[in-house]
N, C-alpha and C positions, 0 to 999 in steps of 0.2 A: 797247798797250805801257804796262807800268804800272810801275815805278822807286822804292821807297820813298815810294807814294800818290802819287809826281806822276804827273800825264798826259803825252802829244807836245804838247800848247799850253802848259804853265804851264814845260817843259822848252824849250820854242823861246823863251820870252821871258826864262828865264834866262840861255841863250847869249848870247839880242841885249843884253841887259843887259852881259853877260862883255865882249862883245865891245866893246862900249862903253866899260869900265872899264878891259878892258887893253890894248886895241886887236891889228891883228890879227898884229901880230910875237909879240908873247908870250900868243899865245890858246893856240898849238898846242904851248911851253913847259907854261902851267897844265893843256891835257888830258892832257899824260902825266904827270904829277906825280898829280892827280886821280887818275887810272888806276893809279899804281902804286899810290898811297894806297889806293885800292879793293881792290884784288890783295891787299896787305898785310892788309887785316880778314878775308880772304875766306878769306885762308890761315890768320890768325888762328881765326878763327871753325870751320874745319872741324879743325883741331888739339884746341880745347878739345871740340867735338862727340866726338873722338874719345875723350878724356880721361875723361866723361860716361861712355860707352858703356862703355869697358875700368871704370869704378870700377863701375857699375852689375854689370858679367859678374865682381867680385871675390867680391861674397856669396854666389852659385851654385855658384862654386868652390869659398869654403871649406870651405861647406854640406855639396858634395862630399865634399869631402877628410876632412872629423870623420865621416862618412857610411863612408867606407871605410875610414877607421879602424876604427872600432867594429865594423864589420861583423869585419876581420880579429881584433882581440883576440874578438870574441863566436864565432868559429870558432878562435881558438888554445884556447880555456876550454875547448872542447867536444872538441878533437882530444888533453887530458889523459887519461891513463889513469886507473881508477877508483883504483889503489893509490896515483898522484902527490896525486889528487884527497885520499884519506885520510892519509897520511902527509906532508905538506908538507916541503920541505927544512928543515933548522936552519941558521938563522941566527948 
């Protein structure tokens, strides 16, 4: 079990430490504080992961999207008749 590079010994001598500092009424107080605090980055953290992912899949898209464009103007050009082609509308 491995925890942000600590080990199960450098993590048990934390506690006895904890345990010592804040004795054991308000031990099980700081682990749920700790824990939510944890929960909060975890949620934090897979939000921006997400944020990363969606900006990354934007340039694919737009990429796309001028992609299909073009495609459709470059088949409106060609579905012109030859006489619209010669005689253009007056403006």
């Amino acid at each position: 079990m491995n925890v942000f590079g600590i080990g199960l010994p450098e993590m048990a001598v934390i506690g006895a430490i904890a345990l010592l500092v804040f004795g054991p009424k308000r031990l099980p107080e700081f682990g749920r504080t700790l824990g939510k605090t944890l929960k909060g980055f975890q949620a934090a953290s897979k939000e921006f992961e997400r944020e990363i992912h969606k900006t990354m899949a934007e340039p694919e898209s737009i990429e796309q999207a001028a992609t299909e464009e073009s495609t459709q103007q470059d088949s409106n050009a060609i579905s012109e008749s030859p006489q619209e082609a010669k005689n253009p509308p007056a403006s």
